[in-house]
Residue frames relative to the residue before (quaternion, step in Angstrom):
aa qw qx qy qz dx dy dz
X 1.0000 0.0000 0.0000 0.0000 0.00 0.00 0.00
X 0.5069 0.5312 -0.4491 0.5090 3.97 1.19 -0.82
X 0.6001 0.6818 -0.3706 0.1941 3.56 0.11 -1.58
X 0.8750 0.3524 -0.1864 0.2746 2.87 0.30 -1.56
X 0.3908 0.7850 -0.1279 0.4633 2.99 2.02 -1.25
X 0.6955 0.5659 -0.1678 0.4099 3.96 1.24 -1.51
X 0.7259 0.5139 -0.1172 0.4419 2.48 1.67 -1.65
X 0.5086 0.6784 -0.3533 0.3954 3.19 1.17 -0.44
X 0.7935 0.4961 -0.1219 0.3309 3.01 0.64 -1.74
X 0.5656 0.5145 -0.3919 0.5117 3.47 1.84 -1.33
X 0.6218 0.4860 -0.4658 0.4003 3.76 0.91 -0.73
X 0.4385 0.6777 -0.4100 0.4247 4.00 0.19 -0.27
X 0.6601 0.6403 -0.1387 0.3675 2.59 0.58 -2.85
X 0.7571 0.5641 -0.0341 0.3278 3.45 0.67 -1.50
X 0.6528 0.4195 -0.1768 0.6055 2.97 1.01 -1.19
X 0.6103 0.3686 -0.3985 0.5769 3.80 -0.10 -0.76
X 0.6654 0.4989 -0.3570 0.4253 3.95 -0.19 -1.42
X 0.5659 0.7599 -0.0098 0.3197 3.94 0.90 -0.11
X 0.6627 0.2672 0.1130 0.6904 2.58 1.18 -2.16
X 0.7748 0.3757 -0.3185 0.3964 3.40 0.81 -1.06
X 0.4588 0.6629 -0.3746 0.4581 3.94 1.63 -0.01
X 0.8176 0.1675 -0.1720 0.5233 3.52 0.76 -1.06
X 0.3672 0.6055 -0.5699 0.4168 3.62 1.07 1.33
X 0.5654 0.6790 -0.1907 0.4276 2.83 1.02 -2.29
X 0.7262 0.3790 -0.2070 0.5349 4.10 0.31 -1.46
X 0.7603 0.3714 -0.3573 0.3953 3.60 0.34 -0.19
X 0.6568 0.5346 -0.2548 0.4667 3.11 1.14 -0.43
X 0.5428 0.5131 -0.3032 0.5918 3.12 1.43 -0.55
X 0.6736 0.6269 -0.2207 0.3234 3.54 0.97 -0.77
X 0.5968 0.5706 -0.0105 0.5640 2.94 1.84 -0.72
X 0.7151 -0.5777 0.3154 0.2354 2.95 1.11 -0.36
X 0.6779 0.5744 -0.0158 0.4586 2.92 2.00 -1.03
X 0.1444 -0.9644 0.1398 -0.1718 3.08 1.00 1.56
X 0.6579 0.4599 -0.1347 0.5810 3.40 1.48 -1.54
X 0.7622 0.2347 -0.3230 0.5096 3.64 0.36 -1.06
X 0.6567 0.3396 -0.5913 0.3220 4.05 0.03 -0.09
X 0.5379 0.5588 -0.4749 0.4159 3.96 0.82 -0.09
X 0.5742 0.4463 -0.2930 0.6206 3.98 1.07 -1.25
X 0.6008 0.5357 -0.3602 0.4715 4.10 0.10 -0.59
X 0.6929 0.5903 -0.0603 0.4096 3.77 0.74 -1.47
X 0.6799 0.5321 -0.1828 0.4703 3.03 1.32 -2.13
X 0.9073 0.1701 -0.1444 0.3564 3.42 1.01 -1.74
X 0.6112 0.6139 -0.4033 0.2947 3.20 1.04 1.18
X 0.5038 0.5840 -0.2576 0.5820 2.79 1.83 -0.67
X 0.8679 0.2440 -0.0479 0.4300 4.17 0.49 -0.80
X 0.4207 0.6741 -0.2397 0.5578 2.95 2.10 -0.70
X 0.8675 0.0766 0.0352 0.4902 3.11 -0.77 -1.76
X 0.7557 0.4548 -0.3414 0.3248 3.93 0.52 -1.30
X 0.5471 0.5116 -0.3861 0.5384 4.05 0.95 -0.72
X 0.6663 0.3791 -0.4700 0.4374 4.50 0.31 -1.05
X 0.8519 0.3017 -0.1745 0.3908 3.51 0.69 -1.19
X 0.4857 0.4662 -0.4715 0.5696 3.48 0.88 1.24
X 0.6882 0.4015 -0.2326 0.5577 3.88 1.12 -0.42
X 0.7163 0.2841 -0.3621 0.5244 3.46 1.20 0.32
X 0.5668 0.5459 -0.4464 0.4260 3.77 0.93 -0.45
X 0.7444 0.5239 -0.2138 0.3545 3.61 0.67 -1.28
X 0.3123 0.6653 -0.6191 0.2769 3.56 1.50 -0.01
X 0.7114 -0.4969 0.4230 0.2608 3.22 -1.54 0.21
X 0.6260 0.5692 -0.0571 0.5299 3.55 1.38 -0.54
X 0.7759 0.1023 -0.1639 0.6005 2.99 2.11 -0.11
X 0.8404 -0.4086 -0.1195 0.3355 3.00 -0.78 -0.22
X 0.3675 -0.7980 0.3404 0.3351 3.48 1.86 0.70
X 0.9320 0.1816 -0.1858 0.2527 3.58 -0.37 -0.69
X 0.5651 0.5338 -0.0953 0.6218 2.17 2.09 -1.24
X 0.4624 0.5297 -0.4502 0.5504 3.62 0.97 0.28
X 0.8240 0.2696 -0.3833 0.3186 3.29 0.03 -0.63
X 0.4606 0.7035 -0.3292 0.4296 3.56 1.33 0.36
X 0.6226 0.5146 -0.2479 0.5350 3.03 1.22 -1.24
X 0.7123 0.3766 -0.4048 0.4323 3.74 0.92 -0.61
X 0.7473 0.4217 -0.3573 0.3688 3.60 0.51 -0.68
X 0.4168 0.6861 -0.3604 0.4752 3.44 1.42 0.22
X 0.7792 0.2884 -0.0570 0.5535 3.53 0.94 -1.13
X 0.5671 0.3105 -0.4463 0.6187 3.49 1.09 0.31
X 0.6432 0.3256 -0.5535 0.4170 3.58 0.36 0.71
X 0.5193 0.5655 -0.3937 0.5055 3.54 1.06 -0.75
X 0.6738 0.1351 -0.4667 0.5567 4.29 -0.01 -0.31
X 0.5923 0.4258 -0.6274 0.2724 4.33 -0.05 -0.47
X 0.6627 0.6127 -0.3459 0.2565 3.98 1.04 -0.84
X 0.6130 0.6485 -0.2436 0.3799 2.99 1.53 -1.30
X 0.7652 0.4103 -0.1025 0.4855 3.22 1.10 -1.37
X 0.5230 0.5719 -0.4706 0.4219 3.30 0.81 0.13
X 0.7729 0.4067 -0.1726 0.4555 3.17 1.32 -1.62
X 0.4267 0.6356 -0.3973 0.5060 3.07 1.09 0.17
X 0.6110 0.5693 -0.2237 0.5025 3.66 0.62 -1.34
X 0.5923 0.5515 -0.3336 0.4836 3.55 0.53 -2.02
X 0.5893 0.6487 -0.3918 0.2800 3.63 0.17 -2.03
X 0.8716 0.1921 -0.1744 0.4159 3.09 -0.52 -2.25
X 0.6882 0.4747 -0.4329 0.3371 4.01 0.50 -0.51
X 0.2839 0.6318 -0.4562 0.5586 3.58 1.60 0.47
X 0.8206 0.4474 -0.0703 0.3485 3.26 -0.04 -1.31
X 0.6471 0.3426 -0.2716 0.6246 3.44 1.18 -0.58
X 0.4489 0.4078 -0.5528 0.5715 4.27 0.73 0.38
X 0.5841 0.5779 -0.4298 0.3744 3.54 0.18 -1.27
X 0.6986 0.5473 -0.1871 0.4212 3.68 0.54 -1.73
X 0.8048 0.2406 -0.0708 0.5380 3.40 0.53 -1.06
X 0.4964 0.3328 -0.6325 0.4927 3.98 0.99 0.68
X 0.6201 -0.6261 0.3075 0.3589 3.68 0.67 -0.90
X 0.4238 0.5439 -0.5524 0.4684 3.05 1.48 0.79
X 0.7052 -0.5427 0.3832 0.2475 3.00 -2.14 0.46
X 0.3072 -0.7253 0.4557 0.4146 3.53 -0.52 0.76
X 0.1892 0.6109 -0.7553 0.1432 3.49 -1.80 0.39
């Protein structure tokens, strides 16, 4: 019953871990340095290390706790990256001269 449940999550795990690698490298490519390191800082030690050190208490969901955190400190580093990616899209857009949207 764990197994499959693991797998689930490492799949998640994966996907987000992914998106937020080939944000993270473009942005970095670009030039855009401070917020994918601040983005990194508070998801990875921020959010994924509180919510892996509370899920995994023994009383919950222990191993699977500590998935669930490193799962969701990749899910806010992805969000924000792509989020980041988005608006600095949008400001090239602005200044080649198309309309933003």
């Amino acid at each position: 019953v764990l197994v499959p449940r693991l797998f689930f999550l490492m799949m998640l795990f994966q996907v987000f871990d992914a998106l937020q690698v080939i944000l993270a490298g473009t942005l970095r490519g670009v030039g855009i340095t401070r917020e994918t390191f601040l983005a990194n800082l508070l998801g990875h030690w921020g959010i994924a290390l509180s919510v892996a050190l509370y899920a995994s208490q023994p009383e919950r969901l222990r191993v699977e706790g500590v998935w669930w955190g490193l799962t969701a400190g990749l899910a806010f580093v992805s969000v924000v990256l792509g989020w980041i990616w988005i608006r600095r899209l949008n400001q090239v857009r602005v200044q080649m001269g198309f309309s933003e949207g």
